[in-house]
RODO-2510 file (C-alpha; in nm, 4 decimals, decimal comma):
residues 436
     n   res          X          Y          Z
     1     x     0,0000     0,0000     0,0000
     2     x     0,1699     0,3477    -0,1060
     3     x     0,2607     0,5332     0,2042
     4     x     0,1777     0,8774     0,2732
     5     x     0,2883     1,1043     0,5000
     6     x     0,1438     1,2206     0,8199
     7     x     0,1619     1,5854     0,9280
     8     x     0,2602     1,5723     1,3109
     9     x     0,1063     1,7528     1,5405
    10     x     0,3496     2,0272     1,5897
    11     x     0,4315     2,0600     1,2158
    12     x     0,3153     2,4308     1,0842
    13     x     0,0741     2,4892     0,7372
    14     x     0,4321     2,6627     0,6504
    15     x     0,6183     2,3858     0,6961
    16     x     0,4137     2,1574     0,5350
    17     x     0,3966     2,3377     0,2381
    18     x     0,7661     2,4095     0,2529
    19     x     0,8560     2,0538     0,2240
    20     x     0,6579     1,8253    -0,1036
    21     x     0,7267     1,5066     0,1055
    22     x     0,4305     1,6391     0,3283
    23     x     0,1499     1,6419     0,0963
    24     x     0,0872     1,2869    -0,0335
    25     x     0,0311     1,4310    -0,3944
    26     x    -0,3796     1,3627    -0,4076
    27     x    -0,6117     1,7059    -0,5446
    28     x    -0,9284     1,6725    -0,3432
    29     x    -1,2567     1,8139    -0,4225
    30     x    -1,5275     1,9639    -0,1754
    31     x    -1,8341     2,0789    -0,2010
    32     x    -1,8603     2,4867    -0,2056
    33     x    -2,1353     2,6754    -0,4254
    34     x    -2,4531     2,5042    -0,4962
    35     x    -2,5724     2,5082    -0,8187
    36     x    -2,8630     2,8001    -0,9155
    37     x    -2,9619     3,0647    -1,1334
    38     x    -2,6970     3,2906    -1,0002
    39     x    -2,3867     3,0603    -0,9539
    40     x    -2,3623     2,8336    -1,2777
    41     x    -2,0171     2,6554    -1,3574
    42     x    -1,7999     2,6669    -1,6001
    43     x    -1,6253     2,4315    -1,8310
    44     x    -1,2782     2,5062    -1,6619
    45     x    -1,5030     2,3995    -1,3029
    46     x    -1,5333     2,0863    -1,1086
    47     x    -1,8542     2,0109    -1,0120
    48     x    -2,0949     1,7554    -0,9393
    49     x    -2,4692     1,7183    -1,0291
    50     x    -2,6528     1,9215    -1,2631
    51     x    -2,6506     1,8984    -1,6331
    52     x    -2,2711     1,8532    -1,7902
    53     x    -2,1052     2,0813    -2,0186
    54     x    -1,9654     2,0030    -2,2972
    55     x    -1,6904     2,1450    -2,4768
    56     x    -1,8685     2,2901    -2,7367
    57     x    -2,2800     2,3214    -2,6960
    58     x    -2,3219     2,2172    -3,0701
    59     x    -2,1077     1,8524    -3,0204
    60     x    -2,2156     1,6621    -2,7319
    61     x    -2,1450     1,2751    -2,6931
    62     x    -2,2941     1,0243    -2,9406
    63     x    -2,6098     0,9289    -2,7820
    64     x    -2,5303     0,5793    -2,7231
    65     x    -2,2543     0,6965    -2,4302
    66     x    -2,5348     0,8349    -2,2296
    67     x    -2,7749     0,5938    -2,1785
    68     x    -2,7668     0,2825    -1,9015
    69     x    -2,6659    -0,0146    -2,0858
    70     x    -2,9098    -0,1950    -1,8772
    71     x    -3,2184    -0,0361    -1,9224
    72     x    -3,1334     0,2034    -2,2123
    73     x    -3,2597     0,5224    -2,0536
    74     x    -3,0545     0,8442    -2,0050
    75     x    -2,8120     0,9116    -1,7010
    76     x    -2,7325     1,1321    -1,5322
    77     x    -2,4230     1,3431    -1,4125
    78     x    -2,2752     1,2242    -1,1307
    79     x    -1,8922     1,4462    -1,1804
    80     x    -1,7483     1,6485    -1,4348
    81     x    -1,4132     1,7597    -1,4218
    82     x    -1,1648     1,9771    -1,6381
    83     x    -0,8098     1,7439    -1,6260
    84     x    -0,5311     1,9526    -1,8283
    85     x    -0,2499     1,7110    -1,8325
    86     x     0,0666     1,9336    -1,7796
    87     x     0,0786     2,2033    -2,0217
    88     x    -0,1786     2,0887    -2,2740
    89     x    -0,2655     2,2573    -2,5691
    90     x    -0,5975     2,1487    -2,5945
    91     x    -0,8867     2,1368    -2,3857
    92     x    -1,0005     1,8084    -2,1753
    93     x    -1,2760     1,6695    -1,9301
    94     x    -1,3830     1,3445    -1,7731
    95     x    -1,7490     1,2877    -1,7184
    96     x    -1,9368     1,0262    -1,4760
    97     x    -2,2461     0,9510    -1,5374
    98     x    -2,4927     0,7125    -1,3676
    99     x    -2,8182     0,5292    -1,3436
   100     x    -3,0430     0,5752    -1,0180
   101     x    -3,3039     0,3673    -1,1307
   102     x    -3,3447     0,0312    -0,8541
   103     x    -3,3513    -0,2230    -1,1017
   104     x    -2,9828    -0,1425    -1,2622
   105     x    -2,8713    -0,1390    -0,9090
   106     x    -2,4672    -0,2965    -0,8704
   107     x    -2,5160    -0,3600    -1,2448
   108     x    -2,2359    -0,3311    -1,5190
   109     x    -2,3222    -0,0287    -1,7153
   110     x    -2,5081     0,1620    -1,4751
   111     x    -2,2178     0,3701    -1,4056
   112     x    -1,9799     0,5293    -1,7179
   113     x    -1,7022     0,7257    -1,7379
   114     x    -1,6170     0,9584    -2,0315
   115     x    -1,3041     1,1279    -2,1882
   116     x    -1,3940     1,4339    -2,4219
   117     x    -1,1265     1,6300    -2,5941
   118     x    -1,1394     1,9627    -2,7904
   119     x    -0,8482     2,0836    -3,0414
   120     x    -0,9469     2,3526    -3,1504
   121     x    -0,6523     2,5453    -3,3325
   122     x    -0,6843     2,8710    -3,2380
   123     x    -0,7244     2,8128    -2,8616
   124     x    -0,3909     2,6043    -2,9090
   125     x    -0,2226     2,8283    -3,0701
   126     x    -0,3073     3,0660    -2,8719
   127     x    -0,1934     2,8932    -2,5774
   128     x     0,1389     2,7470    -2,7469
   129     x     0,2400     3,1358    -2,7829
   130     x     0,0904     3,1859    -2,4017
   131     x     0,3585     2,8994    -2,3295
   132     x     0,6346     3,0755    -2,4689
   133     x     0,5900     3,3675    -2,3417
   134     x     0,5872     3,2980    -1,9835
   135     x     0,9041     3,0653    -2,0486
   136     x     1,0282     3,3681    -2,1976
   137     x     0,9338     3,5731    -1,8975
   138     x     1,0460     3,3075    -1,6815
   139     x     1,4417     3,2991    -1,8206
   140     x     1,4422     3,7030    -1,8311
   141     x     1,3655     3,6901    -1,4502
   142     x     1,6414     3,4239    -1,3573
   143     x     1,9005     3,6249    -1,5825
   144     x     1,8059     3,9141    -1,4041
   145     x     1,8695     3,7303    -1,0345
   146     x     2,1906     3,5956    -1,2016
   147     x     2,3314     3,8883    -1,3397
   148     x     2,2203     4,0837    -0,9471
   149     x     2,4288     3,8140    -0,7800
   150     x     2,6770     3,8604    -1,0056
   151     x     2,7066     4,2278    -0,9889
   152     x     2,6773     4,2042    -0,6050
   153     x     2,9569     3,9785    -0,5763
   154     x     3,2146     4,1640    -0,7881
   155     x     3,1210     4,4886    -0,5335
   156     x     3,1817     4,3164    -0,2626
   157     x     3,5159     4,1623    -0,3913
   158     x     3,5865     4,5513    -0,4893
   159     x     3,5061     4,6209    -0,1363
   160     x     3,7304     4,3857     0,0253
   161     x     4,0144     4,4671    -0,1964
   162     x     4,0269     4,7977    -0,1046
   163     x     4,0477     4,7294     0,2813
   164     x     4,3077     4,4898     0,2435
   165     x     4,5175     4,7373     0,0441
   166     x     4,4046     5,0855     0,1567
   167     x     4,3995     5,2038    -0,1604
   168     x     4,0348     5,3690    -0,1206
   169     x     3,8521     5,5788     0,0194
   170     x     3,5029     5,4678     0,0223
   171     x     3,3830     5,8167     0,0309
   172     x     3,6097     5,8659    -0,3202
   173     x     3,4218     5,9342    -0,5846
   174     x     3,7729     5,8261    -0,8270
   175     x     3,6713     5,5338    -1,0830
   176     x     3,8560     5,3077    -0,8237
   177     x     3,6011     5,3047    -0,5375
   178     x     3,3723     5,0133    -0,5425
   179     x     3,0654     5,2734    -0,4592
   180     x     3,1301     5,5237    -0,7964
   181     x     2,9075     5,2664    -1,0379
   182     x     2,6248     5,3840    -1,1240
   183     x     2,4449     5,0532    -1,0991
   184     x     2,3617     4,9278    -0,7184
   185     x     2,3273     4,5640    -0,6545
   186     x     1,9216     4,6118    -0,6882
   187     x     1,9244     4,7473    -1,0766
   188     x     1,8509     4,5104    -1,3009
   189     x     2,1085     4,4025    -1,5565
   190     x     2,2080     4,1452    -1,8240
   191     x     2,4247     3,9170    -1,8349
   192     x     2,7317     4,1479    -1,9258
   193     x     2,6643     4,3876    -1,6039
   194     x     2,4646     4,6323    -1,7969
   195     x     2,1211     4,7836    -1,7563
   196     x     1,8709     4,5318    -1,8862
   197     x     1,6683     4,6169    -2,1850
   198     x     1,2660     4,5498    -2,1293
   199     x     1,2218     4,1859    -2,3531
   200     x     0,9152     4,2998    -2,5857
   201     x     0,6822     4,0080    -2,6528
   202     x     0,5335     3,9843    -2,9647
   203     x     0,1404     3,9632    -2,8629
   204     x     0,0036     3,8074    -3,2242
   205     x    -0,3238     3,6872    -3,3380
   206     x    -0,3936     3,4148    -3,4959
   207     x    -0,6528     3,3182    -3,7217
   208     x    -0,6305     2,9487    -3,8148
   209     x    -0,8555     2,7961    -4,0334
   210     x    -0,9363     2,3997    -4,0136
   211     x    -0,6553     2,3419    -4,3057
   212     x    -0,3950     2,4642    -4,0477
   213     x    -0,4896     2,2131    -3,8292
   214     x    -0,4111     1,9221    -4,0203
   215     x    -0,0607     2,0237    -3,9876
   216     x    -0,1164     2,1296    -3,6431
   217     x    -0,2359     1,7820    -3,5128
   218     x    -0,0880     1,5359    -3,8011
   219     x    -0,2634     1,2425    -3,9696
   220     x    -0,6494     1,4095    -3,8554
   221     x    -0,8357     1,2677    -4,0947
   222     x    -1,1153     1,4695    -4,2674
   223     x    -1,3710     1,6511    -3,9950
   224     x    -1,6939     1,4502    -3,9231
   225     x    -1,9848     1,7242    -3,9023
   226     x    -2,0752     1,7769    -3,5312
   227     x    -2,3727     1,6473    -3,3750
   228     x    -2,6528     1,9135    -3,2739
   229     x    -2,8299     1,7925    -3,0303
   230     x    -2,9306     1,4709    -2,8258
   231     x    -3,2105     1,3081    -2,8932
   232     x    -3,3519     1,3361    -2,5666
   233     x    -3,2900     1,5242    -2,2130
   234     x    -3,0754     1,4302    -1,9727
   235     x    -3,2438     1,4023    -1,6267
   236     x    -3,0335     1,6013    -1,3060
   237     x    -2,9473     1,5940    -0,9519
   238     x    -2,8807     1,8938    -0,7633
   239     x    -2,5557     2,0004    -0,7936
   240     x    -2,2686     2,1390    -0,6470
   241     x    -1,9112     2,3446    -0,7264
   242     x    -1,6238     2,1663    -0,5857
   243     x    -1,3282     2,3606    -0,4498
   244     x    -0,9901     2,2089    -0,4959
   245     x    -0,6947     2,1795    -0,2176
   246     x    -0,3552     1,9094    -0,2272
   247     x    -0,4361     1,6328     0,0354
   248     x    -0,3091     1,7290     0,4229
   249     x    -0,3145     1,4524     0,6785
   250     x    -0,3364     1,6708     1,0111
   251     x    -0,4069     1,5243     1,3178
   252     x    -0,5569     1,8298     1,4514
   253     x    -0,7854     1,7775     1,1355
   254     x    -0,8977     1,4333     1,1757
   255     x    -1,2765     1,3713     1,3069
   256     x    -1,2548     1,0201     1,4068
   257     x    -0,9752     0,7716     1,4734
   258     x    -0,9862     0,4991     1,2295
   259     x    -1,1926     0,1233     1,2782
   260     x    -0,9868    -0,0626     1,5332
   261     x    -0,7570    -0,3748     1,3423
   262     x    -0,7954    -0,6211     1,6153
   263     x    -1,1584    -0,6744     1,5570
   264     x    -1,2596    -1,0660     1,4965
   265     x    -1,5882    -1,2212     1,5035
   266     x    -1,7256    -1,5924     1,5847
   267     x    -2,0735    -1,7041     1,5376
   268     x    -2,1883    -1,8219     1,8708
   269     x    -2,5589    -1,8592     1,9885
   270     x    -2,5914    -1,5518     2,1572
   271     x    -2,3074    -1,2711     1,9935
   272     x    -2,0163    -1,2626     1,8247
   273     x    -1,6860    -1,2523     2,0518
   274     x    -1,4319    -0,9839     2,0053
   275     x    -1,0866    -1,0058     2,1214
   276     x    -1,0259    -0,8521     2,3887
   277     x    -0,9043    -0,5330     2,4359
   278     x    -1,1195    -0,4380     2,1316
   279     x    -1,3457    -0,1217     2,1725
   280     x    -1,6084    -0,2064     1,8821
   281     x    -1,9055    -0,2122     2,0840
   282     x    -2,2263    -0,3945     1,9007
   283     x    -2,5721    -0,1401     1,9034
   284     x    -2,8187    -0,1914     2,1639
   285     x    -3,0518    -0,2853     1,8950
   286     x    -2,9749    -0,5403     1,6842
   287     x    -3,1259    -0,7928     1,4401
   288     x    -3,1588    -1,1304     1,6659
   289     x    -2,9582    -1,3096     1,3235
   290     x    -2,5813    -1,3736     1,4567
   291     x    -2,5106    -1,4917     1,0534
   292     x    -2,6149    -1,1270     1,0055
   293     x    -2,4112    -0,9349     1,2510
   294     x    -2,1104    -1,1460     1,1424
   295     x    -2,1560    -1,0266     0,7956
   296     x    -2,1290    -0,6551     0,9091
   297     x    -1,8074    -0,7630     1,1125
   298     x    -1,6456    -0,9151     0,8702
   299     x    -1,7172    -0,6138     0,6347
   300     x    -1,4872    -0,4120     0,8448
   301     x    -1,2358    -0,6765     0,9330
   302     x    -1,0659    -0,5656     0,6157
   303     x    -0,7182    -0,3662     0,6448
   304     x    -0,7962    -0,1984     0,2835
   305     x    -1,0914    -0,1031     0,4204
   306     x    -0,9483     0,0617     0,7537
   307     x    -0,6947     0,2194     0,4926
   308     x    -0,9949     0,3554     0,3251
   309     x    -1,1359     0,5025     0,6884
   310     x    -0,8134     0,6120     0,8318
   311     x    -0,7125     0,8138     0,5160
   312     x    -1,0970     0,9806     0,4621
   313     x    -1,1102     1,0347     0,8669
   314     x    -0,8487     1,3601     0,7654
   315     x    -1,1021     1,4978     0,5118
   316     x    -1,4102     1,3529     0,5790
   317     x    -1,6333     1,5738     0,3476
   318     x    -1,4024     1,4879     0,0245
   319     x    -1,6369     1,4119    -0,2462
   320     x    -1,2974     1,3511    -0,5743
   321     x    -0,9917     1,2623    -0,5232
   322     x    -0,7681     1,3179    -0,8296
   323     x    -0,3585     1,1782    -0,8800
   324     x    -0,3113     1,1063    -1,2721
   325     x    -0,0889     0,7818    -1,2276
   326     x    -0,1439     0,7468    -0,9275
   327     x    -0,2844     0,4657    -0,6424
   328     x    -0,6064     0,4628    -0,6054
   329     x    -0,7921     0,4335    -0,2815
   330     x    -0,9519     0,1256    -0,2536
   331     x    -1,2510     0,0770    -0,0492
   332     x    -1,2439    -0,3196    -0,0318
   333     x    -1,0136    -0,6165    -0,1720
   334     x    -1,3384    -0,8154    -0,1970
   335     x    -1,4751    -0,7334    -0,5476
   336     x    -1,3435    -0,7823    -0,8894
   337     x    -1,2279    -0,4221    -0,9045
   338     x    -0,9377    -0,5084    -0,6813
   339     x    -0,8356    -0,7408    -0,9029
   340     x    -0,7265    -0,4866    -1,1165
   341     x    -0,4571    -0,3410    -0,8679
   342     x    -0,4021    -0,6357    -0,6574
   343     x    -0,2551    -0,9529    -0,7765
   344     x    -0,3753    -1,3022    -0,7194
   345     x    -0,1238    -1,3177    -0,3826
   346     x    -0,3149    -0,9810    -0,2503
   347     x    -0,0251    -0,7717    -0,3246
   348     x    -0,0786    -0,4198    -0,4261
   349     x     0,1144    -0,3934    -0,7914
   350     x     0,3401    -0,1528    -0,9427
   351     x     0,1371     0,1518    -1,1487
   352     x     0,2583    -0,0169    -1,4428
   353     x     0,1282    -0,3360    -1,3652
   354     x    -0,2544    -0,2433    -1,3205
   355     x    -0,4738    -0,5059    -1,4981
   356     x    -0,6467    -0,2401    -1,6611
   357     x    -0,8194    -0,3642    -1,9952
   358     x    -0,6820    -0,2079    -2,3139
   359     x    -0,9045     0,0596    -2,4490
   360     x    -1,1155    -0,0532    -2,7493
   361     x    -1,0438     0,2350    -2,9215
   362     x    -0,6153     0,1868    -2,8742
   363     x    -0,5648    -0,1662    -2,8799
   364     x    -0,2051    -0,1142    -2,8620
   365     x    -0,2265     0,1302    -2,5613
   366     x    -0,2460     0,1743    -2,1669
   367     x    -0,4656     0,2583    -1,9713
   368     x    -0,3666     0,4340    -1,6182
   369     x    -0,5741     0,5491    -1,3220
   370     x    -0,6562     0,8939    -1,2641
   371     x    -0,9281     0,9933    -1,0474
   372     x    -1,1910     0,8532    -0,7821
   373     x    -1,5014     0,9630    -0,6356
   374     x    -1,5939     0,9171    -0,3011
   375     x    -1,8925     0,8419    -0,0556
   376     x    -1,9518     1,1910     0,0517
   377     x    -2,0969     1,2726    -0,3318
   378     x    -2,4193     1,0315    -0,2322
   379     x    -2,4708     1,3089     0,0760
   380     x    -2,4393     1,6002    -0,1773
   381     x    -2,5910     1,4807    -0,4361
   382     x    -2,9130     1,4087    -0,1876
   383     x    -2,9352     1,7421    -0,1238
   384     x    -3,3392     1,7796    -0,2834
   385     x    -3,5392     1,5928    -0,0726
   386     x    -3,7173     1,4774    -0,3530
   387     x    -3,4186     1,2472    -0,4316
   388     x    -3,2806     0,9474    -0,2414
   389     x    -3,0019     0,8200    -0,4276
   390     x    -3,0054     0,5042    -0,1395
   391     x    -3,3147     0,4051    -0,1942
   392     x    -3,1782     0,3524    -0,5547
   393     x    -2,9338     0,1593    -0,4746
   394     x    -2,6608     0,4446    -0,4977
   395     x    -2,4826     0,3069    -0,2502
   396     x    -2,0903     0,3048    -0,4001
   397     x    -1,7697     0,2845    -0,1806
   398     x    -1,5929     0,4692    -0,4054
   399     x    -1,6396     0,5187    -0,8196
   400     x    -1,3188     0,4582    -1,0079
   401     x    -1,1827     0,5926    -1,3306
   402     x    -0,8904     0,4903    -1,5741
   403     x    -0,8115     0,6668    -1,8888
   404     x    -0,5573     0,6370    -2,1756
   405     x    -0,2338     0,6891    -2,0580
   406     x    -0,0985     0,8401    -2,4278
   407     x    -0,4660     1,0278    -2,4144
   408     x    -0,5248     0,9458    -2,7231
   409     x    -0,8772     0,9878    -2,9207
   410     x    -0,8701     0,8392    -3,2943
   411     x    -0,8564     1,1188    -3,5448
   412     x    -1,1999     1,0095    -3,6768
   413     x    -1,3755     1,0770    -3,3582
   414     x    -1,3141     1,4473    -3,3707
   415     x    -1,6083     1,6522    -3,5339
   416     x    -1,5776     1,9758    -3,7370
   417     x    -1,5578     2,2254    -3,4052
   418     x    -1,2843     1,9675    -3,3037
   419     x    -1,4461     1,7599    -3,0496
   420     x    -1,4380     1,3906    -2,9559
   421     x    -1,5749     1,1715    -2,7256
   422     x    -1,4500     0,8217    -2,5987
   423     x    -1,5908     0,5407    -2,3221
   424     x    -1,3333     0,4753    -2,0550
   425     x    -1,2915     0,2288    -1,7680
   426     x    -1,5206     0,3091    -1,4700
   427     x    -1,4808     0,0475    -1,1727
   428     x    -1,7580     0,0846    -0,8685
   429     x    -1,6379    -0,1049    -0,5176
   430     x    -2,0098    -0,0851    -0,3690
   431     x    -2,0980    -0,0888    -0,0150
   432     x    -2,0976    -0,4247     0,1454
   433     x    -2,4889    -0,5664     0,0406
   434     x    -2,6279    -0,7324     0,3888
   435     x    -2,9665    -0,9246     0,3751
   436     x    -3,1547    -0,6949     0,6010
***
């Protein structure tokens, strides 16, 4: 299991954020602005609920992506998130949707994930110049510190010469005191001690046509005309802006410690034993069926599943959890999702060794995992009364997603306003099912 660090309890925000080796590299996502009239996202937002956007209004996903492939009716949005990978040209989002309908409960199908990619050419050429320009900024401002340092030293060499051989007066205003430049250690200057000269960036516009884009983005094939409209509504939960923070594990934070490992269970006529020394205390009120209480033990005598707690117990509202090539967190090494990142000896495996299926689409490629969301959605996503996502049968661990790790979209998919959709792998751990 990949460790992560712990903030202590006398470890500072400062320090924390002073050192990398204290964050355990995993964006989370919280709920912050519900969704209305006056507060509508964005594509460039993180949200969950609502109705998705897409990256252009006049090419949404082929029908066929959107519907339950169990009973064939619409879903709906569960997350939508805008994933740039590094400094990406074009534009990018990953979609969840889901089916809350009883009868697809636990189902294959009732949950799907989506990758949708725009290249348009003028937002990437755009951007490719926005690129270059802050590298361009970025080099002026270390030359400048360089050439500061620089100066500064050779002053202060000047300086110390002159004590060691009294040959100056500091107060001398002869070419050989260190003080008669008219540059002080704080003026900017080039490389060659001089005054620097302000780097003018060329601020151009492009206008790019669709034939500039074949050369752009090679091998595109010709442009498919886009796809209007759906052929039917999408229905919508209530939704919710998530705000976006790196992953602290503070003790100070944490709201409860996590389920106790020394918990074991017997079936005996009256209750199940527990070793002792355990604090897991069964309710007052309990169904009478030992088989049944066992069940629930057993469900958290699971040390993937006291990961699970332990980690969420720092952040307990956390509703996404994002690391691109990362470890996901597992909720149970029960199901055949596990399978996928444990091997047959219950050993977590390498990133590179996920037993991901190949996408369809890239038979020769990858597929990597990216992002997760968690519990804490069901809660937010309940928020109309009119809804209960439980009675459904909405009752996930955690939703998993995997996406092409070359992030590749055949050149056929894209449309003419440069959009393309494609299916990837979505893996639900549900919540242990007990009989009653």
């Amino acid at each position: 299991m990949p460790q992560i660090h712990e903030l202590s309890s006398d470890e500072s925000d400062d320090e924390l954020y002073d050192n990398e080796q204290d964050l355990s590299g995993v964006l989370l996502g919280f709920g912050d602005v519900v969704i209305c009239e006056e507060d509508k996202p964005e594509v460039e937002d993180t949200f969950i609920g609502g109705e998705p956007i897409w990256l252009n209004p006049e090419s949404p996903p082929p029908s066929d992506l959107l519907l339950c492939k169990n009973c064939h009716l619409p879903l709906r949005l569960f997350l939508q998130t805008y994933a740039l990978i590094g400094e990406s040209l074009y534009d990018r989002v990953i979609y969840i949707f889901g089916c809350n309908k009883a009868s697809c409960r636990r189902l294959k199908g009732s949950i799907r994930a989506i990758r949708a990619l725009r290249k348009d050419p003028n937002v990437m050429k755009r951007r490719e110049m926005e690129f270059k320009i802050d590298e361009l900024k970025v080099k002026r401002d270390n030359d400048i510190i360089r050439a500061k340092k620089t100066h500064t030293k050779e002053l202060a060499s000047k300086i110390f010469a002159s004590k060691e051989s009294h040959l100056a007066n500091p107060f001398d205003t002869s070419d050989s005191n260190p003080f008669s430049t008219s540059l002080d250690p704080f003026t900017a200057v080039d490389n060659s001690g001089k005054p620097d000269q302000k780097i003018s960036v060329p601020q151009e516009q492009f206008n790019v046509t669709a034939s500039d884009y074949l050369a752009f983005v090679p091998h595109l094939a010709p442009l498919k005309p886009s796809r209007r409209e759906l052929d039917f509504e999408l229905p919508s939960f209530p939704g919710t802006i998530l705000y976006l923070e790196d992953e602290v594990l503070d003790p100070s934070e944490r709201i409860s410690p996590p389920i106790q490992s020394n918990i074991n269970f017997k079936e005996t006529v009256d209750a199940p034993e527990m070793e002792t020394g355990s604090s897991f205390k069964m309710p007052e009120k309990v169904n009478t069926n030992i088989k049944e209480a066992g069940e629930i033990i057993k469900s958290l005598d699971d040390t993937t599943f006291q990961h699970f707690t332990d980690i969420i117990s720092y952040n307990p509202t956390q509703v996404y959890r994002y690391k691109l090539n990362g470890f996901p967190l597992l909720y149970n090494t029960k199901d055949d999702v596990s399978k996928v990142f444990y091997d047959e000896n219950g050993k977590l495996r390498d990133e590179k060794d996920f037993a991901l299926p190949r996408p369809g689409y890239h038979p020769n490629g990858s597929r990597r995992f990216e992002l997760q969301l968690m519990p804490q959605a069901i809660i937010d996503l309940e928020s109309d009364d009119s809804i209960d996502i439980l009675k459904d049968g909405m009752e996930w661990g955690t939703i998993l997603v995997a996406t092409d790790s070359d992030d590749f979209i055949p050149d056929t998919y894209f449309d003419e306003n440069y959009v393309a959709y494609v299916e990837e792998w979505c893996g639900v751990q549900w919540e242990e099912q007990m009989h009653n």
